[in-house]
C-alpha positions as CSV (number, residue, x, y, z in Angstrom):
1,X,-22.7,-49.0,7.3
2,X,-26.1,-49.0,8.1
3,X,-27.6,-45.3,7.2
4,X,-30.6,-44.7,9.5
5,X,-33.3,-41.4,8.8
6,X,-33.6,-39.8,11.8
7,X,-37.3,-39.2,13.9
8,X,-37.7,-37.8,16.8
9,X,-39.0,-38.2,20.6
10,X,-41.3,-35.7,22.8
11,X,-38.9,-34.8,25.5
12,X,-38.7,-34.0,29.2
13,X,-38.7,-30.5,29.9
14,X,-35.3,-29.4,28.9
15,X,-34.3,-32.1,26.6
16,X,-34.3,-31.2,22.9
17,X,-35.1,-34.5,20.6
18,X,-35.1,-34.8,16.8
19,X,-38.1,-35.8,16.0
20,X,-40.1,-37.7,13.2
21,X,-42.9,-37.1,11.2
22,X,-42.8,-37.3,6.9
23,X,-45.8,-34.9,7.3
24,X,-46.8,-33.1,10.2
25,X,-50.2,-32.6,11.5
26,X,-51.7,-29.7,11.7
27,X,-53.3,-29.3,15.1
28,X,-57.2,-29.4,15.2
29,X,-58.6,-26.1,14.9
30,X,-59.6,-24.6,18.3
31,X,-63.5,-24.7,18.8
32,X,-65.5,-21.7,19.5
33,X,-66.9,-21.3,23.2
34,X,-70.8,-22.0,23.5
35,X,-72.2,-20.5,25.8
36,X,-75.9,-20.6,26.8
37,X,-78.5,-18.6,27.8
38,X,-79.5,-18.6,32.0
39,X,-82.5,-20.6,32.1
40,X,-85.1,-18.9,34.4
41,X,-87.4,-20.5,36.6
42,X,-90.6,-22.8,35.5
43,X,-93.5,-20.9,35.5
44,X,-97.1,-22.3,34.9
45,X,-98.3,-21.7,31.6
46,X,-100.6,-19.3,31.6
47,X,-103.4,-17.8,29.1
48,X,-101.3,-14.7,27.1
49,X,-103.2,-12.1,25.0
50,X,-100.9,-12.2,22.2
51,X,-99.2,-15.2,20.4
52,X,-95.1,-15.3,21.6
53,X,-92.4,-15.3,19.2
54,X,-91.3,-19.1,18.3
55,X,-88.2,-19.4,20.8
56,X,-85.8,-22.1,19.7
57,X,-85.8,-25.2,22.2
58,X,-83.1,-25.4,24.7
59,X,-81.6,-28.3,26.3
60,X,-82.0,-28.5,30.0
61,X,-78.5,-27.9,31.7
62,X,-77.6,-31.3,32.6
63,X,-75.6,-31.7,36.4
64,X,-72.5,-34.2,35.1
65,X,-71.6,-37.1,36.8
66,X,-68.9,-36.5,39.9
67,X,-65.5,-37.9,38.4
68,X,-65.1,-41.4,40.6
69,X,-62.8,-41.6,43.8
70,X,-61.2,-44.7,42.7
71,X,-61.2,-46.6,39.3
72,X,-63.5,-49.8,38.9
73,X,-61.8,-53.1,39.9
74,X,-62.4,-54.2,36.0
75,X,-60.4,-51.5,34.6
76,X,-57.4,-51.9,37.1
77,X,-56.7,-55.3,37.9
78,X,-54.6,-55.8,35.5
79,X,-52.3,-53.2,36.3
80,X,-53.0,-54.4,40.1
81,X,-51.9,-57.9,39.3
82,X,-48.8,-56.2,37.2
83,X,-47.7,-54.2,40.4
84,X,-48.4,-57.3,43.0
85,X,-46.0,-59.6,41.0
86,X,-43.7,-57.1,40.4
87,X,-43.5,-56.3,44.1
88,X,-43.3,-60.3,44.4
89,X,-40.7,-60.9,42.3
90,X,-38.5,-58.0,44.0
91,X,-38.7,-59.8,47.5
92,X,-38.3,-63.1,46.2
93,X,-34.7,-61.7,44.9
94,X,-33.6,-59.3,47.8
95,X,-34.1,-62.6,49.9
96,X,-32.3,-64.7,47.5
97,X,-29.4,-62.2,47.4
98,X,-29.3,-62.0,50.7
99,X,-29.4,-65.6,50.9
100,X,-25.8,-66.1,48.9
101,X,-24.5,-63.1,50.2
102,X,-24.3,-64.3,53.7
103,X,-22.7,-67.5,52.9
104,X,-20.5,-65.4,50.9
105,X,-19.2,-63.6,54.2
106,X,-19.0,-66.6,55.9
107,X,-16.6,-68.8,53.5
108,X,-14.6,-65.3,53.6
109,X,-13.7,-65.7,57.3
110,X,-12.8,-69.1,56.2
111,X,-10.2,-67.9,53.5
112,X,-8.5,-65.5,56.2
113,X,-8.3,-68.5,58.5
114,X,-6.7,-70.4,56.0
115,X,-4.4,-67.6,54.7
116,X,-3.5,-66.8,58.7
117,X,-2.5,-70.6,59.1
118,X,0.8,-70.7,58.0
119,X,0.7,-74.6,57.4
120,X,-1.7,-73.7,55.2
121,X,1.0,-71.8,53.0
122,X,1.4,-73.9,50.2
123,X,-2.5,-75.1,50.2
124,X,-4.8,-74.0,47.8
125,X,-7.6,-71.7,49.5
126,X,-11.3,-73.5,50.2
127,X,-13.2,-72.8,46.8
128,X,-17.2,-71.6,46.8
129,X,-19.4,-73.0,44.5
130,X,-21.3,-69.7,43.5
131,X,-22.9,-71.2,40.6
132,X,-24.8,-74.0,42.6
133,X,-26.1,-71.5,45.3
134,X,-27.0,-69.4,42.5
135,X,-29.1,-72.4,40.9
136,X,-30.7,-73.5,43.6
137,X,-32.5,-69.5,44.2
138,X,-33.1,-69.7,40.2
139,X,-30.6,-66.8,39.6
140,X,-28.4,-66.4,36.9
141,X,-24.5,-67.0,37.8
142,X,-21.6,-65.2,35.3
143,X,-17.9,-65.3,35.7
144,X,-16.0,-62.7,34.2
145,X,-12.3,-64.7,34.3
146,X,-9.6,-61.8,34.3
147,X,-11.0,-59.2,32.6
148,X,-9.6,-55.3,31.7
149,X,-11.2,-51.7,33.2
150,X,-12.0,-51.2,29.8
151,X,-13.9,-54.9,29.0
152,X,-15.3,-54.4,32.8
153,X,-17.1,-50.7,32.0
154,X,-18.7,-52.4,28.9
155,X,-20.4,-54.8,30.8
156,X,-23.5,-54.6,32.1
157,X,-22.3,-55.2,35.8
158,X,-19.6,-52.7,34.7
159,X,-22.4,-50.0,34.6
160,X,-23.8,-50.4,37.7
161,X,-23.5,-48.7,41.0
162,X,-22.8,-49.3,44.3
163,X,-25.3,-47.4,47.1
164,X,-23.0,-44.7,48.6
165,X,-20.0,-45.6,47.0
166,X,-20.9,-44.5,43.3
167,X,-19.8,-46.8,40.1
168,X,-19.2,-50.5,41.1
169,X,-15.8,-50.4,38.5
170,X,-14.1,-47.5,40.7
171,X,-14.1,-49.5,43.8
172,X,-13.5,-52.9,41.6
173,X,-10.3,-51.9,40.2
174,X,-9.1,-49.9,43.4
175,X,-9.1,-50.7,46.8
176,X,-12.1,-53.3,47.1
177,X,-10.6,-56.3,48.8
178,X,-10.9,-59.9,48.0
179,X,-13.7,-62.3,48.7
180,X,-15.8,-59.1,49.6
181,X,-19.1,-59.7,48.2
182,X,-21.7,-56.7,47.6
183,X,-24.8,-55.6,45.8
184,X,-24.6,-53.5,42.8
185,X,-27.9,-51.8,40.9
186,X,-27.6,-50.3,37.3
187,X,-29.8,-47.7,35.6
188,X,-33.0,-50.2,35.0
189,X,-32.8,-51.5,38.4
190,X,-30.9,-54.7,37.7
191,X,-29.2,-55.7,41.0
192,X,-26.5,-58.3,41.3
193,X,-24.7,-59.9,43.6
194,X,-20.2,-59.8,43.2
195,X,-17.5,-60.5,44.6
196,X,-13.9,-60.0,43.2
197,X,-11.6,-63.5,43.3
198,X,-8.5,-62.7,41.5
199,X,-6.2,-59.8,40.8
200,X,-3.2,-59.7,39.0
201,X,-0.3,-56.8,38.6
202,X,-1.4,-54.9,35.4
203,X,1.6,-54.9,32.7
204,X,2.5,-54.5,28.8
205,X,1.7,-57.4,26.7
206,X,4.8,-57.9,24.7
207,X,4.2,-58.5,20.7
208,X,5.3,-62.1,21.3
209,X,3.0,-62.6,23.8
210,X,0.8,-66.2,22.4
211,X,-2.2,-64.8,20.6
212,X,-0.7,-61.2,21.0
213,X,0.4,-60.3,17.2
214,X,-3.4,-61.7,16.2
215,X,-5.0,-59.1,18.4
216,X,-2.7,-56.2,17.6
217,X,-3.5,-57.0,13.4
218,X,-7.0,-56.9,14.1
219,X,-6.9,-53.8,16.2
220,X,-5.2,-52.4,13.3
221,X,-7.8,-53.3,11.0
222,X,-10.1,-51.9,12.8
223,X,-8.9,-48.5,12.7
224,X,-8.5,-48.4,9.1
225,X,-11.3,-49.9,8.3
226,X,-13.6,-47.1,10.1
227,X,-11.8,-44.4,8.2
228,X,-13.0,-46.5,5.0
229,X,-16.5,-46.2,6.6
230,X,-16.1,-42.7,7.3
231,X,-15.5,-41.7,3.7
232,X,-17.9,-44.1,2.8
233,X,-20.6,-42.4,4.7
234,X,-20.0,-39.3,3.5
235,X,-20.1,-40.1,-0.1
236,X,-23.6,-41.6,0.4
237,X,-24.8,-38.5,2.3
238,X,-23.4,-36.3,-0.1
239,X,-25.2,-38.2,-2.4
240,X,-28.6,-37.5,-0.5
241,X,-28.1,-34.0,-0.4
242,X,-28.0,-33.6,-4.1
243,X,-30.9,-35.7,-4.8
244,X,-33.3,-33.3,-2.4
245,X,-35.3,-36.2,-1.4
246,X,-35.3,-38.4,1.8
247,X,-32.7,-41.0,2.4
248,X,-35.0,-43.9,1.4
249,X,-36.1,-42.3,-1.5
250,X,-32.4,-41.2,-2.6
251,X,-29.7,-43.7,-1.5
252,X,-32.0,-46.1,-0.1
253,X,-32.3,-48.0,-3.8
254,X,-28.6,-48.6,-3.7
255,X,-27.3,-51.9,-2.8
256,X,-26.6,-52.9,0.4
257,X,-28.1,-50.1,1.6
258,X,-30.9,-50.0,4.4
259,X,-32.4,-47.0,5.9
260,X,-34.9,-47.4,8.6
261,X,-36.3,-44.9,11.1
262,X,-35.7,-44.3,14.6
263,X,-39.1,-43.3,16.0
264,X,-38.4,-40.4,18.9
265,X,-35.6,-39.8,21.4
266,X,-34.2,-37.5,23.3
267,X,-30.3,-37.0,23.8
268,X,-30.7,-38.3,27.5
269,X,-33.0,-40.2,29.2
270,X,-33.7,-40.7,32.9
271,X,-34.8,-44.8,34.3
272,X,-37.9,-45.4,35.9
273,X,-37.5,-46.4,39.6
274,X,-39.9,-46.8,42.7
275,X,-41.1,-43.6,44.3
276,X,-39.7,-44.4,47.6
277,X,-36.6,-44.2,46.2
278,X,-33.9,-41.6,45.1
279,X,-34.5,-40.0,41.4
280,X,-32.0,-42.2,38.7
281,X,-29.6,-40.6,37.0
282,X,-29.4,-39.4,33.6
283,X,-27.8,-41.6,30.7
284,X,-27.9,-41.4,27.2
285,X,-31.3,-42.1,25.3
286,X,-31.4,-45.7,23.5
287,X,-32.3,-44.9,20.0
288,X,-33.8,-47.6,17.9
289,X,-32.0,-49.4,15.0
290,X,-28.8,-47.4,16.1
291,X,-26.5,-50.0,18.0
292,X,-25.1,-48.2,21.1
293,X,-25.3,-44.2,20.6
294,X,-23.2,-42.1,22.3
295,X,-22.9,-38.3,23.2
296,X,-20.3,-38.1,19.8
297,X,-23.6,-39.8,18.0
298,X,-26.0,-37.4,19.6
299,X,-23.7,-34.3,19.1
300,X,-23.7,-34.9,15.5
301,X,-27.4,-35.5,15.4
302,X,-28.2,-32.5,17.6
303,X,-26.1,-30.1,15.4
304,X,-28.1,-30.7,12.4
305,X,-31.2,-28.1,11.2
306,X,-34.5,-30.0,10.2
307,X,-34.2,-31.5,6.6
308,X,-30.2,-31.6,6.5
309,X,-28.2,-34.9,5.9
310,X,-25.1,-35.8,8.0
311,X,-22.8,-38.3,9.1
312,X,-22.7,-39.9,13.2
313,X,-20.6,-42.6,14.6
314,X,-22.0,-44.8,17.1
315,X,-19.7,-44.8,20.9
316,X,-17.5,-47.7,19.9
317,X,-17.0,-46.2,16.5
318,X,-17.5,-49.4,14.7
319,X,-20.6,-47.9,12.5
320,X,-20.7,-44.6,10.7
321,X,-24.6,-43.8,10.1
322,X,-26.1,-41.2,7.6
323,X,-28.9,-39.4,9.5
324,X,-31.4,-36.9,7.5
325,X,-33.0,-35.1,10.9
326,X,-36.8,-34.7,10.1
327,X,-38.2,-32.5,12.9
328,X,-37.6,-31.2,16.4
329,X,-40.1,-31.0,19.0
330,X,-40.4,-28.7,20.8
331,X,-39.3,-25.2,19.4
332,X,-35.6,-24.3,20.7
333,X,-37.2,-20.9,22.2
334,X,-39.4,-23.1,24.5
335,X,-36.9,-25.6,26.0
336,X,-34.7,-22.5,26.9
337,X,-37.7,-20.7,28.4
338,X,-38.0,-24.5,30.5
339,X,-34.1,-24.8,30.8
340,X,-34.3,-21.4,32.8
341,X,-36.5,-22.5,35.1
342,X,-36.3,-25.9,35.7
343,X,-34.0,-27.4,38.2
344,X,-30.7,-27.3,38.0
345,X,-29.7,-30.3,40.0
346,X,-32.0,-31.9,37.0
347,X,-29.5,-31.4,34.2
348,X,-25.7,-30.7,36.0
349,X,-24.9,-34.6,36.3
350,X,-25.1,-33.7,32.0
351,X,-22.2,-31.7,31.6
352,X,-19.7,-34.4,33.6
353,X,-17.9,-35.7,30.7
354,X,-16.9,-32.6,29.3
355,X,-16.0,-31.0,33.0
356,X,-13.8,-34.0,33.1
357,X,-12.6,-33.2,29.9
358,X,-11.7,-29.4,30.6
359,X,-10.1,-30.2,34.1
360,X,-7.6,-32.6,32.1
361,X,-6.6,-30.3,29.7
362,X,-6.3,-27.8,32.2
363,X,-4.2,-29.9,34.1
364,X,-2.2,-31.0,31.1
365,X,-1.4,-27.0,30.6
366,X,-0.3,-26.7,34.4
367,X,2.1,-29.6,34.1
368,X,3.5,-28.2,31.0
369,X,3.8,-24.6,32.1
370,X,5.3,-26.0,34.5
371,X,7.9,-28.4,33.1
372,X,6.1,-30.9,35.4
373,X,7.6,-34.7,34.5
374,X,7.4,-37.6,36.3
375,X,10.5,-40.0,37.2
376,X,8.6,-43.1,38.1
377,X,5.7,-44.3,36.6
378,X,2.2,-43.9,39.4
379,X,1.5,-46.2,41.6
380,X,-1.8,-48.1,41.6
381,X,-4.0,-47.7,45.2
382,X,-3.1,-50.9,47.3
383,X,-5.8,-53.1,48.4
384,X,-6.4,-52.7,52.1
């Protein structure tokens, strides 16, 4: 395992965030106000009977400079040049998409025709090479072959979504049709174009199955292997605790140990998109030199006081981390005082998995209340 020492991240209003710093600044003492005397109009010096008190020199109030309209073309044409081929690069692919996508439609009404023809019954279908088209716009073309729910969510098109119509792998593994093809964007604005080919009844592999036993040992393994890691983990980090020190300084001189630092993050995180369009929803944070966190990782995290030592498991559960959390920023008084107030359309996407998860054990309760049991297995939604 590889045992990380937790920082932190400044977070969003409402977010809590461990956060990092081995010493923390104290803030820069607050200056005292100056203020100066009213300056009273020039008068010529005149002749006076009696020699004036020295007066300490004061500097003429000085008018400042107006703040500029705009910001000189030196200082922003970088960012100018940034945003132009940005903006460049985004038509170049919306026409390329649409480019495929039409041809796409078109060699569709060609399958149907073929498929309608019934001397065409034991012909193969017309084929569309998608990886030539693709080429020829400079886009990247991937296949996915016959692939799982579970393989397709993990996925990067997996994770995308589908405008009106909500996550591309609901509508993928229900009632989407063949040869339908359709624009999908994920959380950093990734778009891609897909079409589904092939779909086969889903079934139980049988243990015989070629390649079948080698999959089902190393499953196995697998499982075992991460309640090693488990204990593992938590001898180290009891380890830690005892010593009083930091994770470096305790088990980090132990072999094949590696502790590194996370820098700042926040539980969730929200994906920058234009501001013409629709705010992105919230995901969980990436966290550096942690390989794909999940809410079980950030639970863990998040249920720790500053200085204490614990254990985390990564959303696969393939890596068990020791985590020391170092700070928190801001105070827990102050992100309840911004919870209250903030918007609540802000943070109620949050909460989904675990409504989901209450609903299904409140449904499990009903059916068994109610001696609910079911005589034939459920039928999978027929595509249309």
């Amino acid at each position: 395992p590889v045992e990380v020492e937790k920082k932190s991240e400044p977070l969003p209003p409402a977010e809590t965030a461990p956060s990092e710093a081995k010493t923390p600044e104290k803030p820069a003492p607050e200056l005292p106000t100056l203020t100066l005397p009213e300056l009273s109009p020039s008068v010529p010096d005149e002749p006076k009977a009696e020699k004036a008190d020295p007066v300490s020199p004061t500097a003429p109030a000085v008018e400042s400079a107006p703040k500029p309209e705009f910001q000189p073309l030196d200082e922003a044409k970088d960012s100018i040049r940034r945003t132009l081929s940005q903006q460049k690069a985004s038509e170049r692919m919306v026409k390329a998409l649409a480019t495929i996508q039409s041809k796409m439609n078109k060699h569709r009404k060609v399958i149907i025709a073929h498929e309608m023809d019934e001397s065409n019954k034991d012909k193969p279908a017309p084929k569309l090479n998608v990886a030539s088209l693709a080429k020829a716009v400079q886009l990247n073309y991937y296949p996915t072959g016959l692939i799982t729910e579970a393989e397709f969510v993990e996925c990067d098109l997996g994770q995308s979504s589908v405008e009106g119509r909500g996550l591309l792998v609901v509508d993928m593994f229900g009632s989407m049709p063949l040869f339908l093809p359709g624009i999908a964007t994920d959380n950093d604005q990734n778009k891609y174009l897909y079409w589904k080919i092939e779909e086969v009844e889903e079934r139980i592999p049988e243990f015989d199955d070629e390649g079948m036993r080698e999959q089902v040992l190393a499953a196995w393994k697998f499982v075992e292997a991460r309640k090693l890691a488990q204990q593992h983990a938590e001898k180290l980090a009891d380890t830690a605790r005892k010593s009083g020190k930091s994770l470096r300084g305790s088990i980090g001189t132990e072999s094949g140990v590696d502790v590194a630092e996370t820098g700042r993050f926040s539980w969730v995180t929200q994906g920058t998109q234009p501001a013409m369009q629709s705010r992105s929803p919230l995901r969980i944070s990436e966290v550096k030199n942690v390989e794909m966190p999940g809410n079980d990782f950030m639970q863990a995290v998040y249920g720790l006081n500053v200085g204490e030592i614990g254990t985390a498991m990564n959303e696969p559960q393939s890596i068990v981390y020791v985590v020391r959390l170092v700070e928190t920023t801001p105070r827990e008084k102050v992100l309840r005082s911004l919870f209250e107030i903030d918007d609540y359309s802000k943070y109620w996407t949050v909460g989904g998995t675990d409504i989901r998860t209450m609903i299904d054990r409140w449904s499990e309760e009903l059916h068994k209340d109610a001696g609910l049991k079911w005589e034939r297995p459920p039928e999978r939604m027929k595509q249309r």
